[in-house]
matplotlib code that plots the C-alpha trace (Angstrom):
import matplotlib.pyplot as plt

x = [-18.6, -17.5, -20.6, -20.2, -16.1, -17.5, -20.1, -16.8, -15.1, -17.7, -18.3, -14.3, -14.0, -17.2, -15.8, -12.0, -13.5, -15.7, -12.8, -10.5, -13.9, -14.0, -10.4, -10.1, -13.1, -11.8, -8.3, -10.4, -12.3, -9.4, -7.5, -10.2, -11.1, -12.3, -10.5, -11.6, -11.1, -10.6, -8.2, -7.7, -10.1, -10.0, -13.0, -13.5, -15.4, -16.0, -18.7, -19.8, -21.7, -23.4, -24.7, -26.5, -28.2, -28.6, -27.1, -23.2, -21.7, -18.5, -20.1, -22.4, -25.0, -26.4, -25.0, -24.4, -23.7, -23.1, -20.1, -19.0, -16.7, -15.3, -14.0, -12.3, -11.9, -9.7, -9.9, -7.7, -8.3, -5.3, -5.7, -1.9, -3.1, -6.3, -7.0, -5.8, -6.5, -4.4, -7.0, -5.5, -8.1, -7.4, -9.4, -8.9, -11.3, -11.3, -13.7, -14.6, -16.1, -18.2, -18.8, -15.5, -14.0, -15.7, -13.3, -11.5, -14.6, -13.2, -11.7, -10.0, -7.6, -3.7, -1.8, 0.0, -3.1, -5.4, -6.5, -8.8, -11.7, -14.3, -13.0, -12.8, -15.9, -17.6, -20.7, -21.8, -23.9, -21.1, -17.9, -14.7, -11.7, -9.5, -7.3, -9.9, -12.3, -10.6, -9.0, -8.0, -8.8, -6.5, -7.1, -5.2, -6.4, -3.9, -6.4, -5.3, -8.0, -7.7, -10.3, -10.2, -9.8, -13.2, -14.7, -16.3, -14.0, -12.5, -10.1, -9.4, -7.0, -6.1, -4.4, -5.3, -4.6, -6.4, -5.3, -6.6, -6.6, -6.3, -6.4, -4.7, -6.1, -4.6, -6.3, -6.4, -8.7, -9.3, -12.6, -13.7, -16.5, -17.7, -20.9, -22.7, -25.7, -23.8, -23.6, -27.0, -26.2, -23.0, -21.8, -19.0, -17.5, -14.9, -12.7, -11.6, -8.8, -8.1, -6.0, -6.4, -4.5, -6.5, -3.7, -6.2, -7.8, -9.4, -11.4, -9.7, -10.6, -10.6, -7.5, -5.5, -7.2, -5.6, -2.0, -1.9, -3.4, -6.5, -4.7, -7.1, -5.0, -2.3, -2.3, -5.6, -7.5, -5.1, -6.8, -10.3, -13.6, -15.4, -19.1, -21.3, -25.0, -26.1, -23.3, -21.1, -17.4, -15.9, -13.3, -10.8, -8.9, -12.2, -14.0, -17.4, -15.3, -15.7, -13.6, -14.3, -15.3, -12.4, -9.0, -7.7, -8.9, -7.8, -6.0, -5.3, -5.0, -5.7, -9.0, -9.3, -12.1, -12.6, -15.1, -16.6, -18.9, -20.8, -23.3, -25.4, -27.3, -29.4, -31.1, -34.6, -35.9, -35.5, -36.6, -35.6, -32.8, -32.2, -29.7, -29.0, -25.6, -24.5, -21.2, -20.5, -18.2, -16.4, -14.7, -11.8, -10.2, -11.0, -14.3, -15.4, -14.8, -12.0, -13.1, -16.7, -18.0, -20.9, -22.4, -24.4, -27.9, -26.5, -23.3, -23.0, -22.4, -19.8, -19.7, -16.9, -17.7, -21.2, -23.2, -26.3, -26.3, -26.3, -30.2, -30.7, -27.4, -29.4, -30.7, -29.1, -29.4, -26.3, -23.2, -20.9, -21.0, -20.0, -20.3, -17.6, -17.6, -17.9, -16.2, -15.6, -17.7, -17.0, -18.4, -17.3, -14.2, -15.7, -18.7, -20.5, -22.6, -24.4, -26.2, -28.5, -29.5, -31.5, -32.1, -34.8, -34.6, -37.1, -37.0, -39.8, -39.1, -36.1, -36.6, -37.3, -36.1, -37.4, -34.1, -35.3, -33.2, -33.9, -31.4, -32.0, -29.8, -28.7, -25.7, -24.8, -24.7, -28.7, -29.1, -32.0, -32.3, -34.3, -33.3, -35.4, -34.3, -35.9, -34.3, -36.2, -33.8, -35.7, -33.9, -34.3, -33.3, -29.9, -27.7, -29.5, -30.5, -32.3, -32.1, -34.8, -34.3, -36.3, -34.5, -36.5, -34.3, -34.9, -33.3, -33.7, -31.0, -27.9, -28.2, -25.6, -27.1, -29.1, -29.1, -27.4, -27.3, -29.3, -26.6, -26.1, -22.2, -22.8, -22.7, -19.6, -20.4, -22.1, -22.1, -24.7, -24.0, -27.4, -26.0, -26.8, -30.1, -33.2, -34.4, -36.4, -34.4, -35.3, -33.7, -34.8, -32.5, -32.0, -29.5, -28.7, -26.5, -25.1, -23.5, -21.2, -21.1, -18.5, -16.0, -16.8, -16.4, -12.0, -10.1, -6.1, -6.0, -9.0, -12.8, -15.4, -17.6, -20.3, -21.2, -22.9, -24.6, -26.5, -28.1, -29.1, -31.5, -31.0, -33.3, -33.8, -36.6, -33.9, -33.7, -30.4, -30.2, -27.9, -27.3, -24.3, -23.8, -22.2, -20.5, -18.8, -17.1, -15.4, -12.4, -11.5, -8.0, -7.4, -4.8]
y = [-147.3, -143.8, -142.6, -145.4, -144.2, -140.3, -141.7, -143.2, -140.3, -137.9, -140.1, -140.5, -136.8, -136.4, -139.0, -136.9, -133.3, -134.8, -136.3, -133.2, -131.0, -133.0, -132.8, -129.3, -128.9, -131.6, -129.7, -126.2, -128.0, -129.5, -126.3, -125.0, -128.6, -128.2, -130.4, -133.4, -132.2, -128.8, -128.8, -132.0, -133.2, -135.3, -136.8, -137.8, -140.2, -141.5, -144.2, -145.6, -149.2, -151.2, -154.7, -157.0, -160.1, -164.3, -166.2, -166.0, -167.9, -168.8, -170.6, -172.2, -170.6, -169.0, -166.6, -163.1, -161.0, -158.0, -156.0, -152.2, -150.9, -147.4, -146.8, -144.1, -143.6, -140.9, -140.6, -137.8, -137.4, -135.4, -134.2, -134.9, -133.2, -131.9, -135.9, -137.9, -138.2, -140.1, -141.5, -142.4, -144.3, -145.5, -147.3, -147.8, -149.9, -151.0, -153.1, -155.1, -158.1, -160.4, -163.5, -162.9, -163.1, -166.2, -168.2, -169.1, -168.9, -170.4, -168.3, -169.5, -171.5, -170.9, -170.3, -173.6, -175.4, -176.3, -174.5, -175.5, -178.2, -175.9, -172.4, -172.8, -171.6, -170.3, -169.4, -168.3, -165.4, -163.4, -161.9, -163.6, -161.5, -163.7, -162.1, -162.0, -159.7, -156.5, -156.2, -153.4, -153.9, -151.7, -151.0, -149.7, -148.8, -146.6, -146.0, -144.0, -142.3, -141.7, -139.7, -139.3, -135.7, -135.9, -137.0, -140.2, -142.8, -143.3, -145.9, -146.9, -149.1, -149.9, -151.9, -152.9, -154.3, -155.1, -156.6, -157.9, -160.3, -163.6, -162.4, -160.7, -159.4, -158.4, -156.9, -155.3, -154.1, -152.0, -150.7, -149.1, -147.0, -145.3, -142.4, -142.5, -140.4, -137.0, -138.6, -140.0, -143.7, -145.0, -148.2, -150.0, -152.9, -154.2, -156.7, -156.9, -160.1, -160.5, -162.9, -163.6, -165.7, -166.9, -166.6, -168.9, -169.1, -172.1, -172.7, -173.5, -177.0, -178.5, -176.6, -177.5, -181.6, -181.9, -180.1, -183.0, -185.9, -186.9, -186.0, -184.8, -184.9, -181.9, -178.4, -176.8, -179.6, -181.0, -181.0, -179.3, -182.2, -182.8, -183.4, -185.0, -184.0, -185.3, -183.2, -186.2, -186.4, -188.8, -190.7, -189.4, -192.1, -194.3, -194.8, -192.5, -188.9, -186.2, -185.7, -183.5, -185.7, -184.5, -184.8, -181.7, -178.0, -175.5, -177.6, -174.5, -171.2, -169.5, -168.0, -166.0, -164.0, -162.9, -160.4, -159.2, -156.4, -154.8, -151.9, -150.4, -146.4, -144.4, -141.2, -141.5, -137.9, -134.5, -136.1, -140.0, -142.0, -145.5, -148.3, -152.2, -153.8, -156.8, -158.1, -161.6, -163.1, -166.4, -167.5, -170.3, -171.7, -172.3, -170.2, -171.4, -169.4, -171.2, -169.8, -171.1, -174.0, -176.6, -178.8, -181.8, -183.6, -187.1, -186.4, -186.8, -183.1, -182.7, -179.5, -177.6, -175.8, -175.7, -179.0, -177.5, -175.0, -177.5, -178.1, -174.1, -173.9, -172.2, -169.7, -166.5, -166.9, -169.8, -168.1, -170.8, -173.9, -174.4, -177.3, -178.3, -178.0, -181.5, -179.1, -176.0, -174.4, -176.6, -175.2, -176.0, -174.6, -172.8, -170.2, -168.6, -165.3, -163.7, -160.2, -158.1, -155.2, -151.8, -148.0, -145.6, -142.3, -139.8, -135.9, -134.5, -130.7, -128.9, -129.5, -133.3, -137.0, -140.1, -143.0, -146.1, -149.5, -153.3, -156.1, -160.0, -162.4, -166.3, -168.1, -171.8, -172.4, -172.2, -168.6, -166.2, -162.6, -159.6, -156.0, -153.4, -149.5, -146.0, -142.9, -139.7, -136.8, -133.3, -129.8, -127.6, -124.1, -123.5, -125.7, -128.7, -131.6, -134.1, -138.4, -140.1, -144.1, -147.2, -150.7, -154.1, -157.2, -161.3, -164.3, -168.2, -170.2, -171.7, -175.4, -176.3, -174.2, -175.3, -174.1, -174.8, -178.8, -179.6, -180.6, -184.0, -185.2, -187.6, -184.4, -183.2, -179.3, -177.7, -174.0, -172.5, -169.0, -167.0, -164.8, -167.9, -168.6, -167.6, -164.1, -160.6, -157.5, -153.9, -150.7, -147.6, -144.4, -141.1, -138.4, -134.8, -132.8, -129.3, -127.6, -124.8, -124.8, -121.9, -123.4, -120.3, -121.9, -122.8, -125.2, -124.0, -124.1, -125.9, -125.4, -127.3, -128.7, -130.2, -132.1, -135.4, -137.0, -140.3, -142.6, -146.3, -148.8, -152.5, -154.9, -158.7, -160.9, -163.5, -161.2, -159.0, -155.1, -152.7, -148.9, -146.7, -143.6, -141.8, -138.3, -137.3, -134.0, -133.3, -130.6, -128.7, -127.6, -123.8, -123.0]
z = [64.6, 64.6, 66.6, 69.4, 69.1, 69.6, 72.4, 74.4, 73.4, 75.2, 78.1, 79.1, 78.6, 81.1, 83.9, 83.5, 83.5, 86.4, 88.4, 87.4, 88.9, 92.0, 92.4, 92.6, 94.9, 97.7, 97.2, 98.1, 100.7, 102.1, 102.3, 104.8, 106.7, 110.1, 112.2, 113.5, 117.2, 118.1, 121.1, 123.5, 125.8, 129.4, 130.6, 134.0, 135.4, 138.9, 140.0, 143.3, 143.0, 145.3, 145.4, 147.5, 147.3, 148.6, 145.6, 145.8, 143.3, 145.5, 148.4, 145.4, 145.1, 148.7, 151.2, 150.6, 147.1, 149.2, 147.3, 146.9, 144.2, 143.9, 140.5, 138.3, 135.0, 133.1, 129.3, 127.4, 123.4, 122.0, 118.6, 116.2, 113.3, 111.3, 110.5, 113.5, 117.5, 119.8, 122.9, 126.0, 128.6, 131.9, 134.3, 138.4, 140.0, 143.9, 145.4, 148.7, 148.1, 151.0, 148.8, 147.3, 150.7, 151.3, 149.2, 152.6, 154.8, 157.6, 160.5, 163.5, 161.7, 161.5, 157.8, 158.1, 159.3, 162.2, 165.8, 168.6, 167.3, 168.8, 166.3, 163.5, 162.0, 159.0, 156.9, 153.4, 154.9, 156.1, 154.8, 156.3, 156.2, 153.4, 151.1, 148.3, 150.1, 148.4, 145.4, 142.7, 138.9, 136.7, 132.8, 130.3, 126.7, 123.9, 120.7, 117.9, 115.2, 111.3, 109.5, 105.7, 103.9, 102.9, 106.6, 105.3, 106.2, 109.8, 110.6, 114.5, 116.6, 119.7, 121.8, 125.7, 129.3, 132.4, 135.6, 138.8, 141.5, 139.8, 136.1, 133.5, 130.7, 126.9, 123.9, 120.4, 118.3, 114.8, 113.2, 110.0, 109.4, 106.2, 105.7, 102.7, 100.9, 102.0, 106.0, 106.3, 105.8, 108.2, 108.2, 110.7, 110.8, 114.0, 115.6, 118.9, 120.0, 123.8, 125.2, 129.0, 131.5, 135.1, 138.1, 139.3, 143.4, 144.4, 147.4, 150.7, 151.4, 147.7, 147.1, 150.2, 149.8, 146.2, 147.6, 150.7, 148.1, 150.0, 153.5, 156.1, 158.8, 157.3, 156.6, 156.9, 158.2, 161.2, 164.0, 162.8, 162.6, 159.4, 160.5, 158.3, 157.8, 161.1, 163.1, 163.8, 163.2, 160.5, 160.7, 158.7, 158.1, 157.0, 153.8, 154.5, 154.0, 152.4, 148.6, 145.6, 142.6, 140.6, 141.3, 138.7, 138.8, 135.8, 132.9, 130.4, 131.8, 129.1, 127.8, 124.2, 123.2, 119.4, 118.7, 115.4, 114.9, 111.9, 112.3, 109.5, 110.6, 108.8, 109.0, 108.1, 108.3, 110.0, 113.3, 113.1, 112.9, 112.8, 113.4, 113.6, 114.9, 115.9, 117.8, 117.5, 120.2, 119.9, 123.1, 123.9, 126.8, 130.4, 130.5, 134.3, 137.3, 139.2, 142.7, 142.4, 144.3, 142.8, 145.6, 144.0, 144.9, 145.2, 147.4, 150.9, 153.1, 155.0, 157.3, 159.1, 162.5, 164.8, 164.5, 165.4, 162.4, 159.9, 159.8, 159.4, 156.8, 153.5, 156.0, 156.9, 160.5, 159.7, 161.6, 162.4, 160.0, 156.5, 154.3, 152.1, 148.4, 145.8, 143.3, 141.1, 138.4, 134.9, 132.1, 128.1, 126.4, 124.4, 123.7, 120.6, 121.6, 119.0, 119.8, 117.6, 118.3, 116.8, 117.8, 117.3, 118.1, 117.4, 117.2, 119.0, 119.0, 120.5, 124.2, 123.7, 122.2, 122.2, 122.3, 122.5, 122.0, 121.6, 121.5, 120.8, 122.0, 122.2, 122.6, 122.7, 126.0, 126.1, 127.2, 125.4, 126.2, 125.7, 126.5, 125.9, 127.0, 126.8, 127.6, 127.5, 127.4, 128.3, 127.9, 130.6, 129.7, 127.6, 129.5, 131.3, 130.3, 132.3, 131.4, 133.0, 131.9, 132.3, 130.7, 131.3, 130.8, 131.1, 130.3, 129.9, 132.1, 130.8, 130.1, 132.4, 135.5, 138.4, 141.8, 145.4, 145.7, 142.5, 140.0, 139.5, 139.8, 137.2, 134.7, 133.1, 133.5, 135.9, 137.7, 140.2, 139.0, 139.2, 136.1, 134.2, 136.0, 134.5, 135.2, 135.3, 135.8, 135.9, 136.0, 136.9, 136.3, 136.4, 134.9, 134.5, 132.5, 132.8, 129.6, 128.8, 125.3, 125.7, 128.0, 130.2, 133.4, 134.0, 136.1, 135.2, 131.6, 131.0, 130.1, 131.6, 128.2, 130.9, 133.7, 134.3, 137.5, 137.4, 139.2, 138.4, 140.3, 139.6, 140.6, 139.5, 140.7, 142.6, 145.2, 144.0, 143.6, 142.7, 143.1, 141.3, 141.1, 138.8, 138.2, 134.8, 133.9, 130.4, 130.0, 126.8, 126.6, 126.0, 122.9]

ax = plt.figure().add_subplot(projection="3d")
ax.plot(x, y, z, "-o")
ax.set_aspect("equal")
plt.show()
């Protein structure tokens, strides 16, 4: 008994002397604790992006993508104290939209309704000039940063808003992560809520029928013919017209998204590092797209403008005739997505990495992805740095897709969005990166860290592509 009491003995004293030792050396290292950020930084970043394509998912799934946004982004880090950094982001975003626009197609018509029988016109394959061609998304984010005395634990939060046309947008969000094995071994964990609200657009014509129940002979269509698909005009007032199928458009106007994410790194040599993550989303509410039309395979079509366009209408010769929608994009209230994903990155010497990444993905509404990305960064000299980037994606279509006129109205969801369709994407890129490590280089009171210029090009195998520039500068502030 009195040796086990002695053992005891021993082994507290060790574990006190131990704690007492460790103690004093995170109170000496604390005492001389590099701060967490130097001086405050604003980063800068403006984009140009470009987009073209023959699947617009307002006028159901043909007619023109094309769409250019201009956008801007200012972030500014300000460091409170040795531990803690306030991060305020801001985001201005303006675009012009042609399918957008196309949510009234029809030009030649008055506001309250009507105009000569032989103008009003439209077509999926050009941009009208409706109020939904242009709009201006706005984004506000207000983070705050806590790192432990030790620089092994950091604790985040943040809270967010974003704004456009017919949607509002609010979020918040907190993260822990914790280093291990001396820094090698990091692991994170996250949650992000958002809570959004549709100021919901509809199209023109199922919009305006529902507001005059059934009338059309009022409003928008007084005065204008309804052809069907052999160019004659209905009768109106008879039993053969044109209706949607559904006599309601958005129930709840609300749509929540819960996101959850865990991430696990670790640094595997001198030269190679690894990581896996995942970020779980769970979504609720009215998930469709309000302004998108669905036109179904065993519906009559009914038109609006030039009879003698109909036969050519999926064609982008079509000018003048437009057919009317059977109804909006319906999709379930709810979504489970569940991403997961891993890096490699690989040391080569000091004027060259290898990054690669690989994410898996699936969610309930039938979709399966693949993304693969490399990025090949190549040091040119002290201070450049060039980013040459190849990423290969492809997915399986979303059990509720099908294209223009292929959906049967005997389903209870249904969307022609091609970002839901099955496909092949690439993208090709390319980036470079100047670097003052010095701050030598001033704008007022402030050093420029580096500089950034990229360029992207997006392609996918439905006949869509993309280009977007990019130019980002970061700013140290002088003390």
């Amino acid at each position: 008994m009195m040796n086990k009491f002695i053992t005891i003995s021993l082994l507290l004293f060790s574990v006190v002397l131990f704690a007492q030792n460790d103690t004093i050396s995170n109170h000496a290292i604390n005492s001389y604790k590099k701060r967490v950020l130097e001086n405050a930084e604003i980063d800068f970043l403006t984009s140009l992006y470009t987009q073209d394509g023959v699947n617009a998912a307002i006028t159901g799934g043909i007619g023109t993508e094309e769409l250019n946004d201009f956008a801007t982004n200012i972030t500014v880090s300000i460091p409170l104290n040795d531990d803690d950094v306030l991060i305020i982001d801001g985001t201005i975003s303006a675009y012009s939209s042609a399918s957008s626009s196309n949510l009234n197609p029809f030009s030649g018509a008055s506001s309250n309704g009507g105009g000569a029988a032989d103008s009003i016109t439209g077509t999926p394959w050009v941009e009208s000039s409706g109020a939904s061609k242009d709009d201006v998304w706005l984004s506000g984010n207000l983070g705050y940063s806590h790192t432990s005395d030790d620089r092994n634990s950091i604790y985040s939060a943040n809270i967010n808003f974003a704004n456009e046309y017919d949607y509002i947008s609010f979020g918040t969000g907190f993260s822990l992560t914790k280093l291990f094995n001396q820094k090698n071994t990091e692991l994170s964990f996250g949650a992000n809520l958002y809570f959004d609200s549709w100021r919901p657009e509809y199209p023109t014509e199922i919009k305006t029928y529902l507001q005059e129940n059934g009338n059309l002979n009022s409003d928008f269509f007084n005065g204008v013919p309804i052809l069907d698909s052999n160019g004659n005009a209905i009768d109106k007032d008879g039993v053969d017209i044109w209706k949607p199928i559904k006599n309601f458009l958005i129930k709840d106007k609300g749509r929540n998204t819960y996101s959850f994410s865990l991430g696990f790194s670790q640094i595997l040599s001198k030269s190679m590092q690894f990581s896996i993550f995942s970020d779980i989303t769970y979504q609720t509410g009215w998930l469709a797209n309000p302004m998108q039309r669905v036109y179904f395979a065993d519906i009559d079509n009914f038109y609006i403008g030039s009879a003698s366009s109909i036969s050519n209408y999926t064609n982008s010769s079509n000018k003048d005739v437009f057919q009317l929608a059977d109804d909006i994009e319906r999709l379930p209230s709810n979504r489970l997505k569940i991403p997961i994903g891993l890096r490699l990155n690989y040391y080569v010497n000091e004027f060259f990495v290898v990054k690669t990444y690989y994410r898996y993905y699936f969610d309930d509404w039938g979709i399966i992805s693949n993304t693969f990305n490399i990025e090949l960064p190549i040091k040119i000299g002290s201070r450049l740095v060039l980013y040459p980037n190849y990423r290969f994606y492809n997915q399986s279509a979303s059990n509720y897709f099908a294209p223009f006129e292929q959906h049967l109205s005997t389903s209870d969801f249904y969307t022609s969005d091609y970002d839901l369709s099955e496909f092949n994407a690439n993208q090709f890129g390319l980036g470079i990166k100047y670097v003052d490590i010095f701050t030598k280089r001033h704008v007022w009171r402030f050093g420029l860290k580096n500089v950034t210029l990229n360029y992207n090009y997006y392609q996918r195998n439905t006949n869509f592509k993309a280009h977007i520039v990019s130019l980002g500068t970061k700013f140290i502030l002088d003390q």
